[in-house]
DRENPA-3360 file (N, C-alpha, C; in nm, 2 decimals, always signed):
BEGIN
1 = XXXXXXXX = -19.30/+17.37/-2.53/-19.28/+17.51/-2.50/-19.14/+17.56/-2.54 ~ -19.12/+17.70/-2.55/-19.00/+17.74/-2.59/-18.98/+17.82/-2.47 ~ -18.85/+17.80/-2.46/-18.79/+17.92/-2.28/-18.69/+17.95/-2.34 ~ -18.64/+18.04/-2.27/-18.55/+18.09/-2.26/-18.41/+18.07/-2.21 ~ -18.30/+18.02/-2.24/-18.18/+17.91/-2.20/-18.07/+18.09/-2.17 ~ -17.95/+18.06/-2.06/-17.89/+18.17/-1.97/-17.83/+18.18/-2.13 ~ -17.80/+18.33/-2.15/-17.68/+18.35/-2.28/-17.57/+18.29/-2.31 ~ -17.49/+18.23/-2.18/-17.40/+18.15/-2.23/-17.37/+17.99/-2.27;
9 = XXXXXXXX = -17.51/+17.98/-2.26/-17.58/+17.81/-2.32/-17.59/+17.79/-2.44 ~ -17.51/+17.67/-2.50/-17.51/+17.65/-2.62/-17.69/+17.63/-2.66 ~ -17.73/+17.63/-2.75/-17.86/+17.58/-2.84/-17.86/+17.41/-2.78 ~ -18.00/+17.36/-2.72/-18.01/+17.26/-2.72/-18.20/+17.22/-2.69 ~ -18.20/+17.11/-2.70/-18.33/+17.04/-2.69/-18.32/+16.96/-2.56 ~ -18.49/+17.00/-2.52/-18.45/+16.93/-2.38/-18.59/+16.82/-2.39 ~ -18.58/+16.70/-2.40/-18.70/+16.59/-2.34/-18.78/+16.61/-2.25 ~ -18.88/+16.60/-2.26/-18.96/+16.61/-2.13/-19.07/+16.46/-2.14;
17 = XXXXXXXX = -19.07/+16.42/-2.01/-19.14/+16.34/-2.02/-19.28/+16.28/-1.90 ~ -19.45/+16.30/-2.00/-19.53/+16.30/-1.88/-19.54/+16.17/-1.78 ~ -19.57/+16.24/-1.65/-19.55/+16.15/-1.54/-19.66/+16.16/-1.48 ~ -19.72/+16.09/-1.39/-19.85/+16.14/-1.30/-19.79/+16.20/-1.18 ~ -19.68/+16.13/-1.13/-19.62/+16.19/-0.99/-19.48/+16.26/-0.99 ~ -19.49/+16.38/-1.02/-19.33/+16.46/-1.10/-19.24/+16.43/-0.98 ~ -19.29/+16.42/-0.80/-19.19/+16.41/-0.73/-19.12/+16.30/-0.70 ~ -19.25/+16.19/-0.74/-19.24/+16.04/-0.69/-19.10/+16.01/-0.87;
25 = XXXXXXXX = -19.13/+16.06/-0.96/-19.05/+16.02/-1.10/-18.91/+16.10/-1.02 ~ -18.89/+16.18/-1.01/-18.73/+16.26/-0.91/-18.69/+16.18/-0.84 ~ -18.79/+16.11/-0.75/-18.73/+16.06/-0.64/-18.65/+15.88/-0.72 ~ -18.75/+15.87/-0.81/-18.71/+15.70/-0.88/-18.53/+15.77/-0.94 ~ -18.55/+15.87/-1.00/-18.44/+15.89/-1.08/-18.30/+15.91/-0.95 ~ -18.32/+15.98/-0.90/-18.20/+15.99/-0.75/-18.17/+15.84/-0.67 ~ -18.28/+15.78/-0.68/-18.26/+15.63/-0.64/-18.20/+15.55/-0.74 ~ -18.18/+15.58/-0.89/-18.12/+15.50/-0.97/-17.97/+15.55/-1.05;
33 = XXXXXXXX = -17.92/+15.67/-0.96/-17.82/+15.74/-0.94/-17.79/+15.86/-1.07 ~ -17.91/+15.93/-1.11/-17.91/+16.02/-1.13/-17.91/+16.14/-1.00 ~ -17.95/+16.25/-1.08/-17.93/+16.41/-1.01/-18.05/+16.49/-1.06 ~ -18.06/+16.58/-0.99/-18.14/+16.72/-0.99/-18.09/+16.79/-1.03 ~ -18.19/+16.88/-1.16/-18.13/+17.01/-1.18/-18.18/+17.12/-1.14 ~ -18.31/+17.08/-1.15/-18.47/+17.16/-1.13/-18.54/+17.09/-1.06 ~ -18.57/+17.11/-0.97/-18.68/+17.06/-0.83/-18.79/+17.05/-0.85 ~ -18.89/+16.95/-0.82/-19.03/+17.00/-0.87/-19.08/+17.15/-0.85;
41 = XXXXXXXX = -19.14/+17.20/-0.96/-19.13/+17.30/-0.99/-19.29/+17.35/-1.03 ~ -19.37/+17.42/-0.96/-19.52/+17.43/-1.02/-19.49/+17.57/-1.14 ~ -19.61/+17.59/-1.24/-19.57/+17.64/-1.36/-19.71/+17.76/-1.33 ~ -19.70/+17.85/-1.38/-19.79/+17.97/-1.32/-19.96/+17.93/-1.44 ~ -19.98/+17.80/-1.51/-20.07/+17.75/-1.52/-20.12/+17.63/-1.46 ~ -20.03/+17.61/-1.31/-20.08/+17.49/-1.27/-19.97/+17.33/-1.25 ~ -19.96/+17.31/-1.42/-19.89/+17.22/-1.46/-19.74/+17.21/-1.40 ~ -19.66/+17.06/-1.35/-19.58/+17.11/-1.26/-19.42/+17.00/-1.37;
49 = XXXXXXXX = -19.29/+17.05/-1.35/-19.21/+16.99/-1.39/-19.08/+16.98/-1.32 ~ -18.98/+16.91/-1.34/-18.86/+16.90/-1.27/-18.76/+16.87/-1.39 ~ -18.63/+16.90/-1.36/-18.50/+16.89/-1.47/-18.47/+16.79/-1.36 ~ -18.41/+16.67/-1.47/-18.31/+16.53/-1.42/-18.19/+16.53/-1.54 ~ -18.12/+16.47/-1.46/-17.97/+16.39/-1.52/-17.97/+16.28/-1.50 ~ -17.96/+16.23/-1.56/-17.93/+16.07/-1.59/-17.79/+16.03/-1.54 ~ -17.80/+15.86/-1.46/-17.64/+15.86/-1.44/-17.53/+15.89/-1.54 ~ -17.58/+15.87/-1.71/-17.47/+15.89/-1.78/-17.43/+16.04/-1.78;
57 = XXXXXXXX = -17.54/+16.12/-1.72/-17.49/+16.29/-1.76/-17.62/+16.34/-1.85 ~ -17.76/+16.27/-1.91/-17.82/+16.29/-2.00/-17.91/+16.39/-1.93 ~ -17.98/+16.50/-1.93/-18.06/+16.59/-1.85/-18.19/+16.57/-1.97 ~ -18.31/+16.53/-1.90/-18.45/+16.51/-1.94/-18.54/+16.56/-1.82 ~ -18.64/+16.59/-1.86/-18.77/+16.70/-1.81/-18.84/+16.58/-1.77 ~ -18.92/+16.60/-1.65/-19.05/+16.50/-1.61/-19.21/+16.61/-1.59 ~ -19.28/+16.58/-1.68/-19.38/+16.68/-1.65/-19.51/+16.62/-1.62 ~ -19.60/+16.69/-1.56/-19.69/+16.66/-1.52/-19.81/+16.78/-1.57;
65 = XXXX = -19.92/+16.77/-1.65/-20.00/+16.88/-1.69/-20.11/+16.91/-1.55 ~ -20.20/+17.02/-1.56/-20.27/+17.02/-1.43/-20.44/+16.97/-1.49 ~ -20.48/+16.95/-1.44/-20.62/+16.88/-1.48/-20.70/+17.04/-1.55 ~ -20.70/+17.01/-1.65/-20.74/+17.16/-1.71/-20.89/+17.12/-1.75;
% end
């Protein structure tokens, strides 16, 4: 998908990666001393996602589609 990033954000690409459990994949990442950026987050089709950081600083998407 394409979104929309705040105007003072440089241009970047964000990973996303599917998960079956978007809260249970959050929770492994905070246990392995990453952060939150984006909370699980349901999408107005259903499909649900969260923004993570990686301990090094790396921010990747965890998504989950909805049974369509």
């Amino acid at each position: 998908g394409i979104w929309p990033a705040p105007p003072e954000a440089p241009g970047f690409v964000q990973l996303f990666v599917d998960v079956e459990d978007v809260a249970a994949a959050v929770a492994q990442v905070t246990a392995l001393g990453g952060s939150v950026l984006i909370p699980p987050s349901p999408l107005p089709d259903g499909d649900e996602l969260a923004i993570v950081r990686d301990p090094e600083g790396i921010s990747f998407g965890v998504y989950r589609a909805s049974a369509r």
